[in-house]
C-alpha positions as CSV (number, residue, x, y, z in Angstrom):
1,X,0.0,0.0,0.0
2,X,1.1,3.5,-0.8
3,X,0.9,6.1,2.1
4,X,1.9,8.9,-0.2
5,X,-1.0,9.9,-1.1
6,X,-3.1,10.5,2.0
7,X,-4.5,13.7,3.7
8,X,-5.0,12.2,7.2
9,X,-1.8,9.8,8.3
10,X,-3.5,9.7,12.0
11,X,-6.4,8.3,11.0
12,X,-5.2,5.6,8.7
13,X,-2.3,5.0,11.4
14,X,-5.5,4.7,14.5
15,X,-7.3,2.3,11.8
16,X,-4.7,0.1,11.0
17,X,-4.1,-0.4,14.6
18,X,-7.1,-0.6,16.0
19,X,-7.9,-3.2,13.1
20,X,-4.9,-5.8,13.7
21,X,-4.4,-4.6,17.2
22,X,-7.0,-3.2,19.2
23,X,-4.9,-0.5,20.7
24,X,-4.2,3.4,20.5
25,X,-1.5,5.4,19.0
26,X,-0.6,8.2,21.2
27,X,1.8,10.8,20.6
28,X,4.6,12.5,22.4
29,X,6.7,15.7,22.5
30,X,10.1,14.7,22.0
31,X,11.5,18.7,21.7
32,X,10.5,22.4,20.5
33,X,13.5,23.7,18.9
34,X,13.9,27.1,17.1
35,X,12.4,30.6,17.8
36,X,9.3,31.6,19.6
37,X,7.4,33.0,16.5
38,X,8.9,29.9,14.6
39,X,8.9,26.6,16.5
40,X,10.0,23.4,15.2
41,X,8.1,20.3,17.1
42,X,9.4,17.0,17.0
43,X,7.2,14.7,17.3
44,X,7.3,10.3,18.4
45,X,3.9,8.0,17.3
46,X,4.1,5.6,20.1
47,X,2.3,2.2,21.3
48,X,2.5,0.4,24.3
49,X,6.3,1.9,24.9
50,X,7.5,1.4,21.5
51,X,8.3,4.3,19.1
52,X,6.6,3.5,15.7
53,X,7.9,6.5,14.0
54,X,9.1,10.6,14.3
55,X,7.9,13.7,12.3
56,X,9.2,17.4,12.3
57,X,6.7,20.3,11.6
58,X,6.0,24.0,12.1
59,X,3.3,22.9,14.4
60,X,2.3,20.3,16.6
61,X,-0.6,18.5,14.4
62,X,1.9,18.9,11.1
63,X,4.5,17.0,13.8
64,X,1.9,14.3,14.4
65,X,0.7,13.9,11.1
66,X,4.8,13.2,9.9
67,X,5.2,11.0,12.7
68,X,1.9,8.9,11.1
69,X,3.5,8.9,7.9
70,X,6.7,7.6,9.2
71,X,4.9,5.2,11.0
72,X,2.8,3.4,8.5
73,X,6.2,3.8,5.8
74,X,8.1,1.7,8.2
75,X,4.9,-0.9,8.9
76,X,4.8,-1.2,5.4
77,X,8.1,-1.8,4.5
78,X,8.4,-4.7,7.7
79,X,10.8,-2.9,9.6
């Protein structure tokens, strides 16, 4: 499956899990990094303790919606 070309990586990420899984993605602040009118958020999608993936944006959501993406790349690719 290609996760190129969705809008909403959370969703899909929350679906896919709660599918195979029955469990909840939650996700953390890892850092804020840059200046006050021009954050950068770093962002970890995480299960039960485990880091599924990390996303960078100019706010938290765009963080969390990178952090999806990265997730579901490396689910579909095995790793």
């Amino acid at each position: 499956m290609h996760y190129d070309e969705i809008t909403d990586y959370k969703s899909t990420l929350q679906e896919l899990i709660q599918g195979d899984l029955r469990k909840t993605v939650t996700y953390v602040l890892l850092s804020t990094t840059g200046p006050a009118n021009a954050p950068e958020f770093m962002v970890a999608a995480v299960m039960d303790d485990m880091r599924l993936g990390v996303g960078k944006g100019t706010s938290k959501k765009r963080a969390e919606q990178q952090a999806a993406k990265d997730a579901l790349n490396k689910l579909a690719k095995g790793d």
